[in-house]
N, C-alpha and C positions, 0 to 999 in steps of 0.2 A: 504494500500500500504506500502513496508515496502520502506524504505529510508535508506540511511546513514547519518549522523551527525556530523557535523566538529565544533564544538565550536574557536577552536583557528587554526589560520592562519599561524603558525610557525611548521618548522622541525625541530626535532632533530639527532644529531650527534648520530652513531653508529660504535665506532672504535669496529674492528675484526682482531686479528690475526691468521696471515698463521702462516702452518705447514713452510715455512722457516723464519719465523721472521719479516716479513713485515706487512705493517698493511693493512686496508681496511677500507675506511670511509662510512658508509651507512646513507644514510637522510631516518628518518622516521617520522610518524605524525601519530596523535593518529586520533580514529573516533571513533563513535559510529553506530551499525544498530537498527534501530526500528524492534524489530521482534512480533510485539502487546503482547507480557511480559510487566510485570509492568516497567521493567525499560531496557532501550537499554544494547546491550553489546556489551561493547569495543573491537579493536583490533586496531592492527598497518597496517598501508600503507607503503611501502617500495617506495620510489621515487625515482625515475630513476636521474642516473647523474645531468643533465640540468635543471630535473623539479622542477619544483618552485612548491612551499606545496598550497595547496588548500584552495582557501580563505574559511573563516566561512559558512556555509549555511547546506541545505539540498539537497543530492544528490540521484541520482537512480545509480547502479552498470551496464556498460557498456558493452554489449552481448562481444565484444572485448577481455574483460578480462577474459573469461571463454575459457579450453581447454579440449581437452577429453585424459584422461590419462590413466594409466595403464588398461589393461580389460576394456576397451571404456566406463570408470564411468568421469561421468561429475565435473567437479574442476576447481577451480579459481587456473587462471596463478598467477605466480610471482609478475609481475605487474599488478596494479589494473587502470582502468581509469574510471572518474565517469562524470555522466552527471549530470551537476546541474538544480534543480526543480525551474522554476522562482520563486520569491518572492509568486505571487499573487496565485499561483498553490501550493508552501511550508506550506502556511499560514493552507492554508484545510486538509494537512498532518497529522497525528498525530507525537507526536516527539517532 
């Protein structure tokens, strides 16, 4: 099964500026996916205004989070939302 991977609980600041000189602040947080490779690969979570960063654990990727885009090929939205794998069900995960 593959999973995602949150080691750390905290977001990071992502200032961006506009083409008129304003800024943009993005919260992001790293993660990892288990794709059965020797070792996970990383990417960022882009967090929505309000949302608070995802506690540590193991997570599965949310049917929500996917849209059908240009030419009806399948890709993850923007935002991502993760379902977390209880403890006792994480354990047996690889990851």
């Amino acid at each position: 099964m593959n999973c995602i991977i949150i080691k750390s609980g905290t977001a990071t600041p992502r200032a961006v500026k506009r083409k008129d000189g304003t800024q943009v602040i993005f919260k992001e947080q790293r993660a990892a996916i288990e794709t059965g490779e020797d070792f996970p690969k990383p990417f960022t979570i882009n967090l929505g205004d309000d949302q608070p960063p995802y506690p540590p654990g193991k997570y599965l990727l949310d049917v929500s989070s996917l849209e059908v885009g240009d030419f009806e090929s399948l890709k993850v939205g923007r935002r991502i939302h993760l379902i977390p794998i209880p403890a006792t069900t994480a354990s047996a995960v690889k990851g």
